[in-house]
NULO-496234 format. One record per residue: residue in one letter; x, z, y of N, C-alpha, C, O in turn. Coordinates in steps of 0.02 Angstrom, whole numbers, plus 50000, padded with zeros to 5 digits. Each point is the difference from the previous one (the first is absolute). Last residue first. Example, Ala and Ser with C-alpha at 12.3 -4.5 7.8 and 13.67 -1.06 7.14 Angstrom:
<sites>
S506425035449888500425000350059499615003750055500255000850055 A499904998849659499555000050059500455000050060500525003349999 
</sites>
This chain:
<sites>
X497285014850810500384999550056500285006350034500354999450050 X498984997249681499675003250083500714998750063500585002250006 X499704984749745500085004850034499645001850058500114996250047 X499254990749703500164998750079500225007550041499645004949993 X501164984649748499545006450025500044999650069500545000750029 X499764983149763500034998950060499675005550027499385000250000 X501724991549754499555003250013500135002450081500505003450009 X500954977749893500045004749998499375004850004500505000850035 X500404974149860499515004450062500075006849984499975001949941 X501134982749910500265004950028499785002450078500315003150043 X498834979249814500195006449947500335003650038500045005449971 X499444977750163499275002949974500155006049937499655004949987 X502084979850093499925001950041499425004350006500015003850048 X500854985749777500175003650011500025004550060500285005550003 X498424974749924499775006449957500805003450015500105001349941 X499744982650186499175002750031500045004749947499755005550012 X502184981449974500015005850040499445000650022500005001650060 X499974984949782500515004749957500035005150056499995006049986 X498894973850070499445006149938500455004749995499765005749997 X501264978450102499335002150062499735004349937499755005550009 X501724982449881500425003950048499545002350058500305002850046 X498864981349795500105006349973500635004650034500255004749969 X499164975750144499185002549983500085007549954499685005150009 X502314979150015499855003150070499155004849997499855005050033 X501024982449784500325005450002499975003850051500085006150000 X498704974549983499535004549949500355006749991499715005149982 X501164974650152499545002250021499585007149975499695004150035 X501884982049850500455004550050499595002450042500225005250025 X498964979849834500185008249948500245002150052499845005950007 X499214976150076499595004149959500305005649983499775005650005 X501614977250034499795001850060499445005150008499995003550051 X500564985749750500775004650015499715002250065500005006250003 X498554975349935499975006649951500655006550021499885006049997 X500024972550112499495005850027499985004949966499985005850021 X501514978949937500105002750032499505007050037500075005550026 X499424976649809500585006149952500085005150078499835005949997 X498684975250036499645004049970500495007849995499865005850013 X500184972350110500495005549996499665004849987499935004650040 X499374975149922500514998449984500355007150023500555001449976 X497164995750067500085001849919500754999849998500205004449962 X499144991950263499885007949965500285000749924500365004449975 X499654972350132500525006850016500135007849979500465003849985 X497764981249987500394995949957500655005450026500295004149964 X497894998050166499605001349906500754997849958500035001449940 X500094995450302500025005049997499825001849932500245005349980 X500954969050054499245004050028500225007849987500555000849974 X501424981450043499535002349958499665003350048500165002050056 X501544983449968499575000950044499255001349948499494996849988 X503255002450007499524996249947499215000750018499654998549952 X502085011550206500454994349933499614994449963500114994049992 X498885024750155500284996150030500474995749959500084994350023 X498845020949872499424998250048500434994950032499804994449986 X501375018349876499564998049962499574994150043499884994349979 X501685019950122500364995249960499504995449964500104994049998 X499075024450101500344996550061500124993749954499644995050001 X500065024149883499124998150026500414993750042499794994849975 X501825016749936499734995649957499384996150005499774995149972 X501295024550173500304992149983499704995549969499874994750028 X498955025949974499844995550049500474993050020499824994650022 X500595019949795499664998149991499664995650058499814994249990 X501895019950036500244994349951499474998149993500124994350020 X499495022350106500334996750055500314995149950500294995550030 X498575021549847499494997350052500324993850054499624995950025 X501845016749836499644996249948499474996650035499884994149986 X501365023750151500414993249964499564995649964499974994550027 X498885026050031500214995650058500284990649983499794994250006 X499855024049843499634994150008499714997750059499524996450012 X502405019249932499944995149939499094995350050500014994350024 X500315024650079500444994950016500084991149965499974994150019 X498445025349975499854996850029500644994750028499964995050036 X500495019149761499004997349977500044994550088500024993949991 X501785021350025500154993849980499394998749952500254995649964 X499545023150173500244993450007500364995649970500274995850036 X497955018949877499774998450070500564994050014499874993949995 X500725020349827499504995849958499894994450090500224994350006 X501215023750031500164994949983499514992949959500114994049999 X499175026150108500604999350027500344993349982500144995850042 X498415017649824499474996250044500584994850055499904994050008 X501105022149829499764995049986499484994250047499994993949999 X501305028550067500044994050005499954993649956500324994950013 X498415028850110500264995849937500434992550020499834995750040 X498785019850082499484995449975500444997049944499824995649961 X500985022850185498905000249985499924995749974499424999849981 X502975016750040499814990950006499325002349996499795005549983 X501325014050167500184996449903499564993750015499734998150052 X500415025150117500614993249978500024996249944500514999449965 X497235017650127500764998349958500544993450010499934994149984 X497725013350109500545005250041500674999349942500545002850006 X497514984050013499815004449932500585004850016500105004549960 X499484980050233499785004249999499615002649934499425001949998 X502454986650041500055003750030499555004250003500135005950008 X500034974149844500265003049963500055006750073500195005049969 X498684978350074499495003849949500605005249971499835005549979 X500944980450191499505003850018499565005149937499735005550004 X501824977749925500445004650074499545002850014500145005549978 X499064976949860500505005449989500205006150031500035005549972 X498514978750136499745002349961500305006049928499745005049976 X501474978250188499665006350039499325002249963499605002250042 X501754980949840500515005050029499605004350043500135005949990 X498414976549934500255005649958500575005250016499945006049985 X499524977650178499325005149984500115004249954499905006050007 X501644977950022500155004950056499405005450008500025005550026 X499834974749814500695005649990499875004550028499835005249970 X498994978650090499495002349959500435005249966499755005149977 X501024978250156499765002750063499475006849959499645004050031 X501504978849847500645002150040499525008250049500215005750012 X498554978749857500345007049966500475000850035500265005449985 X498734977550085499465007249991500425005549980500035005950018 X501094973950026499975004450033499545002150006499875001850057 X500484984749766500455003949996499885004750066500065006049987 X498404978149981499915009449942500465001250000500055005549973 X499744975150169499655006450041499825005149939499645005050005 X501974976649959500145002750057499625004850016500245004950027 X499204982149797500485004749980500295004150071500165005949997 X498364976849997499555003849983500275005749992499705005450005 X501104973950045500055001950062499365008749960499705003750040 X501314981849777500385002250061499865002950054500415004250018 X498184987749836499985005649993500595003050031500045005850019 X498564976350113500214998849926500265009849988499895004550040 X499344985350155499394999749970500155000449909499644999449950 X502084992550245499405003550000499524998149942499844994549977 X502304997450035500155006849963499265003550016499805004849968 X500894974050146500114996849911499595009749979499495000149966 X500164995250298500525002449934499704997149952499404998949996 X499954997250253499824995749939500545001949926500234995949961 X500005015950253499284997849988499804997449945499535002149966 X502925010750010499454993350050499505003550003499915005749978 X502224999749901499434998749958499474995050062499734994549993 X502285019850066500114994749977499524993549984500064994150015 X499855030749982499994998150080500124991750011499794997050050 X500095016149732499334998750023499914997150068499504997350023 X502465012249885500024992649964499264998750042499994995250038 X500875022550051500234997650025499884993149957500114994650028 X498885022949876499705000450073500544992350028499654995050006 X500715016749784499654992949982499744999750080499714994650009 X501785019250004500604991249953499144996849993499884994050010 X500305028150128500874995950008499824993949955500364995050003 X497745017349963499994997850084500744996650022500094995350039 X499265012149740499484997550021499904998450053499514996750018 X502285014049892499824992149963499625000250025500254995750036 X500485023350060500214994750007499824992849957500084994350023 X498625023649935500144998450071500304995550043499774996850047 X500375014249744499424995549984499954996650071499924994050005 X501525021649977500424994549954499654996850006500214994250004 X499135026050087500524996950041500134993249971500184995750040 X498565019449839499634995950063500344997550050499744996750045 X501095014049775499614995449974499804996550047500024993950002 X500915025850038500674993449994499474993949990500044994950033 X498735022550024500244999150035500524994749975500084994650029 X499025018349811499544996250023500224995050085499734994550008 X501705022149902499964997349925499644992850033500284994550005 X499765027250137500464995750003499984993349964500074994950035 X498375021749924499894997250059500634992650008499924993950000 X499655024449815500204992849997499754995550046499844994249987 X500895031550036499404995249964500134994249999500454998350038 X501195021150010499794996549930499434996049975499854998249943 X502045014350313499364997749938499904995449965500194994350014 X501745013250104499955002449930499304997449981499824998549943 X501524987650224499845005949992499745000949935499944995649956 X501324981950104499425003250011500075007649978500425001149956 X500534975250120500325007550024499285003950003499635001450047 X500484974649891500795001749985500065006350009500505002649977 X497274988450080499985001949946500855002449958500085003449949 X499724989750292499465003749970499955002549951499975006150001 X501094976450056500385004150029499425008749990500165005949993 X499134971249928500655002349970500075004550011499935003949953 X498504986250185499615006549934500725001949963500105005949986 X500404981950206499675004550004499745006849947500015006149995 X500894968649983500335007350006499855005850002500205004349961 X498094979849991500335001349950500535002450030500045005649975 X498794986050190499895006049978500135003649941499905006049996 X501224974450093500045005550071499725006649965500295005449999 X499574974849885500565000949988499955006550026500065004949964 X498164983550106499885001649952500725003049964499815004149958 X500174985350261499435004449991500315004149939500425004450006 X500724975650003500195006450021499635003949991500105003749952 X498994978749969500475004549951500245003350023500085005249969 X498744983750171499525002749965500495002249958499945006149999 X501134980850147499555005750036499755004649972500035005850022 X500604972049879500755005350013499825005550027500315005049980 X498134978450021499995002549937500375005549993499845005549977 X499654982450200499625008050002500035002249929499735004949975 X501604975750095500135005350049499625007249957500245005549983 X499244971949941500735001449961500215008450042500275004749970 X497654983350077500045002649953500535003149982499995005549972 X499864981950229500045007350016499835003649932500055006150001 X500574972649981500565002950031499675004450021500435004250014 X497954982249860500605002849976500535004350043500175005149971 X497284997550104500554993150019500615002849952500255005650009 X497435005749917500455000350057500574994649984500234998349945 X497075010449960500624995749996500534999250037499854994750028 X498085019549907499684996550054500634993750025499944996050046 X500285021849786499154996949958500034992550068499804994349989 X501605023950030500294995549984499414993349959499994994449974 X500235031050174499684992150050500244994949925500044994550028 X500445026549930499115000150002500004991950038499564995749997 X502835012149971499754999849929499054998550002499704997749952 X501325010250254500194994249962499794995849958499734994550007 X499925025650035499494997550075500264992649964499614995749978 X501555023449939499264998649947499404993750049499424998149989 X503005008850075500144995849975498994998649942499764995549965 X500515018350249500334993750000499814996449958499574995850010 X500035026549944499564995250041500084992850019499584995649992 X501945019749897499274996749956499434997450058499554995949995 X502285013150127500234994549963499484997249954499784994250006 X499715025050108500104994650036500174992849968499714994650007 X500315025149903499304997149990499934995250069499524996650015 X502625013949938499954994749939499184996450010499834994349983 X501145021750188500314994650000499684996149926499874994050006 X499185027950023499974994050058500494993149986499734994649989 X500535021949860499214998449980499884996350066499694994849994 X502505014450018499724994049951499484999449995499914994049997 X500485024050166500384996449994499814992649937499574995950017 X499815024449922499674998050052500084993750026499604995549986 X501695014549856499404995749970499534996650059499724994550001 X502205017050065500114995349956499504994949992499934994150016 X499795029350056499964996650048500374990649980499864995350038 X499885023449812499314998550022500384994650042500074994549974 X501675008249855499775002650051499204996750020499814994349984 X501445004749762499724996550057499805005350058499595004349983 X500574999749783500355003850074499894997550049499845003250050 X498354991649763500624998549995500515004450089499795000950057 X497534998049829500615001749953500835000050003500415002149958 X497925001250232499745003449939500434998949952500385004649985 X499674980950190500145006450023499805005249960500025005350032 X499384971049904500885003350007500015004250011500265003349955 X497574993350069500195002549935500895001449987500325004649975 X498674982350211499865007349991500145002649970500285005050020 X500064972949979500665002750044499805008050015500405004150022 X497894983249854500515000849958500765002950046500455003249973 X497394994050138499885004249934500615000549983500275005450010 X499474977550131500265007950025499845005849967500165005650020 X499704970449890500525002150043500285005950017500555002649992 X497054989049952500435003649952500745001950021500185005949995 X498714982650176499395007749980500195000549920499625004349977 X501534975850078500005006350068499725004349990500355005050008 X499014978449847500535000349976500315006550058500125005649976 X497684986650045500325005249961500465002749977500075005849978 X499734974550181499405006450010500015008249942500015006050013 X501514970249963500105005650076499645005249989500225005549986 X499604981849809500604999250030500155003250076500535003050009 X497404994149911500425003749931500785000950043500275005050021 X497924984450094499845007049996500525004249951500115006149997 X500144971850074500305004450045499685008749981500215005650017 X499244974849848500875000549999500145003650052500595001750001 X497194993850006499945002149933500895003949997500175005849991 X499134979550187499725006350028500425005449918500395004750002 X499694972349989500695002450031499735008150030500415004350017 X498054980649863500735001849951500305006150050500105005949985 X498224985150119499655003749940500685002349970500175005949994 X500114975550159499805008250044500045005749946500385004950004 X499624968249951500315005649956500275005550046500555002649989 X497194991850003500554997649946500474996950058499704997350047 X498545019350037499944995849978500594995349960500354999950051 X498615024850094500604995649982499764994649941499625002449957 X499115019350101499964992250040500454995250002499854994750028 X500225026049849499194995949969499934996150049499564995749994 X502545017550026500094996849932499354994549999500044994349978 X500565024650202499904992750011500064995549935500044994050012 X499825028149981499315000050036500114990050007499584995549991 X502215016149878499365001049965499244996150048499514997349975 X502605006550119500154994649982499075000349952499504996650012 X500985018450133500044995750039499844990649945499734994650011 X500835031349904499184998850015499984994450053499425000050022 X502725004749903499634997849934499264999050025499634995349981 X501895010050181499934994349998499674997249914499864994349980 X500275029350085499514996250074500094992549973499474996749998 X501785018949853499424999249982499564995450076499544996049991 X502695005350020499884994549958499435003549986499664995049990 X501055017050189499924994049995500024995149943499994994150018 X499845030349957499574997250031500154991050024499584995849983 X502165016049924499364998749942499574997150024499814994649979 X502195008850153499784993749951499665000149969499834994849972 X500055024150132499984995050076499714992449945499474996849995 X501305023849869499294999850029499924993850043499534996449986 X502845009149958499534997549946499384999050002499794995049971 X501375013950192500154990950002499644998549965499574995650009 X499375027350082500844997749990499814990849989499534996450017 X499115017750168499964997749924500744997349979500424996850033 X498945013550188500345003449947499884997749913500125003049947 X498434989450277500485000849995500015005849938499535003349976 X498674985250078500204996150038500905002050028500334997250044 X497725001649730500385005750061500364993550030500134994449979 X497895004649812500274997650057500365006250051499735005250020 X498824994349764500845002350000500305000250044500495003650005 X497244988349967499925007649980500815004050014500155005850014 X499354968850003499735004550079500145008349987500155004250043 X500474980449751500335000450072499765001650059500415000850045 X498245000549777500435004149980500584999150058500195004850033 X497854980649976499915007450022500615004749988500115004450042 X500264972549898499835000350058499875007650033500315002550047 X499354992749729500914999850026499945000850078500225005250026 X497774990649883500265009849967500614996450022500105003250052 X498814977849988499855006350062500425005949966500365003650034 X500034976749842500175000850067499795007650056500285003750040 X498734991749729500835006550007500404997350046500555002850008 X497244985450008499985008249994500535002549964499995006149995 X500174968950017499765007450072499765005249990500075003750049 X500594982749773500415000650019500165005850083500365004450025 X497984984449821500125005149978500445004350015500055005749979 X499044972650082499415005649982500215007050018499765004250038 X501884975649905499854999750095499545007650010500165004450040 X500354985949718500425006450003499815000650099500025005750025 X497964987549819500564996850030500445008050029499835005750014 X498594995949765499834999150095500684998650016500475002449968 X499215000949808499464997350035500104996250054499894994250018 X501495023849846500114992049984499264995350012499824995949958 X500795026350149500564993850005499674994849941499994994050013 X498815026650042499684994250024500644992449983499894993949997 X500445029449942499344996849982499884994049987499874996649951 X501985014650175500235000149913499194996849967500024996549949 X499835010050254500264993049998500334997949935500084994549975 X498845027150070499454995650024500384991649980499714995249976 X501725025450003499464999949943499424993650049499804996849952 X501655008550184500334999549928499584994549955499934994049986 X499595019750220500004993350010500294995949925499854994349984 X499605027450007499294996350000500374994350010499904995549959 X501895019350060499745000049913499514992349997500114994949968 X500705013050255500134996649981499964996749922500084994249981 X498795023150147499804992250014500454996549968499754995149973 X500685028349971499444995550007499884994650017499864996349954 X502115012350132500064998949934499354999249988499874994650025 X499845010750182500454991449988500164998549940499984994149982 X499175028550059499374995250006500484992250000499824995049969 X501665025150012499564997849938499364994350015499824996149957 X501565008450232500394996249944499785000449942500134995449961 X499115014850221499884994350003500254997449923499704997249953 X500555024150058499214999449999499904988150016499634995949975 X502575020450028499644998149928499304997150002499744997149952 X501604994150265499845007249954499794998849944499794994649980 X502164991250149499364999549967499765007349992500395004449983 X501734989250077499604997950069499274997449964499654995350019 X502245014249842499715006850050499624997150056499775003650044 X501164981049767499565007749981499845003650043499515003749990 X501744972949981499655003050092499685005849969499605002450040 X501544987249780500435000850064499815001850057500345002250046 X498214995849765500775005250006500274999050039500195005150029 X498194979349970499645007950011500465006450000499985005250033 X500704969949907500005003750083499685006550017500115003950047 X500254988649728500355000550033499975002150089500225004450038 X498004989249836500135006549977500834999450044499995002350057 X499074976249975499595005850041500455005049964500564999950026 X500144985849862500304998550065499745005550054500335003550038 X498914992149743500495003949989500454998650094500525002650020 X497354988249943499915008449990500755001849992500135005550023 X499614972050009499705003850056500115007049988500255003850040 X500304983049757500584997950074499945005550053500435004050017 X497944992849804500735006849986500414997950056500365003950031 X497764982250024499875007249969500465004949993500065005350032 X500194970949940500165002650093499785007449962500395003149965 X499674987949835500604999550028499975001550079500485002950027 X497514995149882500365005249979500655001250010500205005750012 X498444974150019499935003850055500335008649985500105003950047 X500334975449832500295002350066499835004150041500335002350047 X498694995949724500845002949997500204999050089500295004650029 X497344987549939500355007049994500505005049995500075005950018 X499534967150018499815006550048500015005749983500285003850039 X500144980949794500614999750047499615004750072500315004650025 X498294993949790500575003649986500585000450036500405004750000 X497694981250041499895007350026500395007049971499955005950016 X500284969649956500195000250075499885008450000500355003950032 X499304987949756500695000850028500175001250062500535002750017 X497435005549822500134995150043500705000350026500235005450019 X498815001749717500145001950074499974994950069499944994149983 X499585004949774499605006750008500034996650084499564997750036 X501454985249830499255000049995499695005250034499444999050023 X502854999149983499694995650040499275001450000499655001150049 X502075008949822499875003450055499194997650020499465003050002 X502114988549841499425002449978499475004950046499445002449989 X502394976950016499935005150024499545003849986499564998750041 X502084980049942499525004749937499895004950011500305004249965 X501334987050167499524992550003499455003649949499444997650011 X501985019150158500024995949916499574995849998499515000850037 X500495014050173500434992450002500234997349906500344995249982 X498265026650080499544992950024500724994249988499904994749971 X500805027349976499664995649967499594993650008499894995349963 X500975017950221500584998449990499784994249909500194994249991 X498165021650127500294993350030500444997049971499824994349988 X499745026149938499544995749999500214995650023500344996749962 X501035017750082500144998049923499434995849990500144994949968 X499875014150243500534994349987500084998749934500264994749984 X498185022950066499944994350022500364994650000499724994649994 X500625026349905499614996349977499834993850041499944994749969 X501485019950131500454996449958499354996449949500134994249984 X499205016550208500404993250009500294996849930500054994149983 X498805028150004499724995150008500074994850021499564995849987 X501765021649987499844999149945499474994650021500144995149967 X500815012150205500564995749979499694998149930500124994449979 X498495020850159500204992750004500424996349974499884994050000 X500335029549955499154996249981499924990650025499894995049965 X501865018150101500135001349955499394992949950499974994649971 X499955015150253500444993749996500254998349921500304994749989 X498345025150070499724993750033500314991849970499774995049974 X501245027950017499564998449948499484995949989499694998849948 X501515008450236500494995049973499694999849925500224995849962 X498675014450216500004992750017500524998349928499934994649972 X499635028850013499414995749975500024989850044499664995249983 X501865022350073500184998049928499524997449993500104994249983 X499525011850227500674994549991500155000049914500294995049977 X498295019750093499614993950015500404994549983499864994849971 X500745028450010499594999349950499824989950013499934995849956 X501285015750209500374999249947499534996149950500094994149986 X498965015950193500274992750020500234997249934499794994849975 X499065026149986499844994549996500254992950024499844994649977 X501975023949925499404999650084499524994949972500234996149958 X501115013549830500234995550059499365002450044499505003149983 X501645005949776499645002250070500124994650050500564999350023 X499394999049693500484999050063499825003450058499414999149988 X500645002549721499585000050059500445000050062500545002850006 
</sites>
């Protein structure tokens, strides 16, 4: 049994939140992911479009909530318990209502009402001084997640893409950012004022180089391609030191905060240093849209940005069971990345082949599918290890709930 405050009490119950979602993304992508066998037995029960709306809309979901819970820790004292349980409420309902409705109702529907709860939660936090860096950058990539969300349903092709590539890539990618240069200050010597210090200069830089990487749907003159390519690996180089230097000089604690952090540093860079800068290349008119290549770019940086949730789901849960020790194991640890690496790779060979196929010998989509039947299957299993690495830490993270006694203020 633990003694926490109800604040306390609230903040474990978000990360048991995030928990719960991840178990329900990972069914969703495993569904989907069967729709692409030519012999799908799926087909007859399910609908595909409304399987691909539910896994996405679950994926923003654990995105939002693990991004909100974070900030709730970091601004804890510019909330009362009293607000801050009625915002945890609404936010369950907004949950649970779209977890409903996703595979119905358009994601535009569903999207404004956890515009407004984001929206409210930044009026609820708002100071006009003494917020540290980490807070400043949180708040600004959640303002530009609810900017991009609001302008997504009037944008029109290819507006639509590039809104999509700025939400992952700037808008959240910044409002995880300062999560993770937070958590340095938790596991590693790293001076505060350091982190401080970097969490500005780099979310500057992800800004830069994710602003980039979002205009490429819309095609740029070879000679300024060749420029913002070199731009975008700095970026991205810039924050793999960063996390290096970080994780080279760490302190005694033992959650596998750190662990989750390398992961999300590595996923990071492939997804914004190598397939971001190939995608910059790609045009308007890319060979690579619409194939599983350009498909591999936005699940490697879910999980880049889906790490940094587990590292502050480690780090936090493991502070307030008041022990120094691991919470979730490192099977999940590894089943997770390389399940999402491995089929990163296998997803980015297979979309070769989508290319090669189509453009060599100018096969149709029925004739392509069957020919990279083998690949999908491997793409499947590495998928199915990532699905049993979300189970392995929902049941260790749930076997070692502690019994929650609220303390009198």
């Amino acid at each position: 049994m633990i003694r926490l405050s109800s604040r306390g009490k609230i903040q474990y119950q978000f990360l048991s939140l995030i928990v719960l979602l991840l178990i329900l993304y990972s069914a969703g992508f495993l569904l989907g992911a069967l729709f692409q066998l030519p012999a799908n037995p799926l087909a007859l029960h399910l609908d595909e479009a409304g399987v691909e709306r539910f896994a996405s809309h679950c994926l923003s979901l654990v995105m939002m909530t693990g991004l909100v819970g974070a900030g709730v820790t970091m601004a804890s004292d510019r909330l009362s318990e009293r607000m801050l349980r009625r915002f945890q409420r609404a936010w369950i309902a907004l949950i649970s209502v779209t977890l409903i409705a996703s595979p119905f109702a358009p994601a535009s529907l569903l999207d404004a009402p956890m515009v407004i709860g984001l929206l409210a939660l930044l009026a609820l936090i708002w100071s006009g001084k003494g917020d540290s860096a980490f807070l400043r950058v949180w708040q600004t990539g959640m303002l530009l997640a609810c900017v991009s969300l609001l302008a997504k349903p009037f944008a029109s092709s290819p507006w639509d893409k590039v809104l999509e590539l700025f939400q992952w890539h700037v808008a959240y990618a910044v409002a995880a950012l300062s999560v993770a240069f937070w958590l340095m200050t938790r596991f590693s010597t790293v001076t505060r004022e350091w982190a401080q210090d970097g969490v500005k200069i780099v979310a500057a830089l992800i800004f830069l180089g994710g602003s980039l990487i979002s205009i490429a749907p819309l095609g740029l003159p070879p000679v300024i391609g060749i420029g913002a390519t070199a731009l975008i690996v700095l970026c991205y180089t810039i924050l793999a030191g960063h996390a290096y230097r970080a994780l080279s000089m760490r302190n005694a604690d033992r959650s596998l905060a750190p662990h989750w952090t390398a992961v999300a540093a590595l996923f990071w860079l492939v997804a914004g240093g190598f397939l971001g800068a190939i995608s910059l290349h790609a045009g308007a008119n890319s060979a690579m849209q619409g194939t599983a290549l350009s498909a591999a770019q936005g699940w490697i940086m879910s999980w880049a940005l889906l790490a940094i949730l587990c590292a502050y789901l480690n780090s936090v849960a493991a502070e307030l069971r008041g022990g120094n020790s691991r919470v979730t194991g490192y099977a999940p640890l590894w089943l997770i990345a390389f399940g999402a690496g491995l089929s990163t790779i296998v997803q980015g060979c297979r979309g070769v082949v989508e290319i090669y196929l189509r453009d060599s010998f100018a096969l149709g989509p029925a004739s392509i599918l069957e020919m990279t039947v083998p690949l999908t299957q491997i793409w499947i299993i590495c998928l199915l290890a990532v699905a049993i690495g979300i189970m392995t830490l929902a049941l260790g993270f749930w076997a070692r709930r502690p019994k929650i006694q609220v303390e009198s203020p």
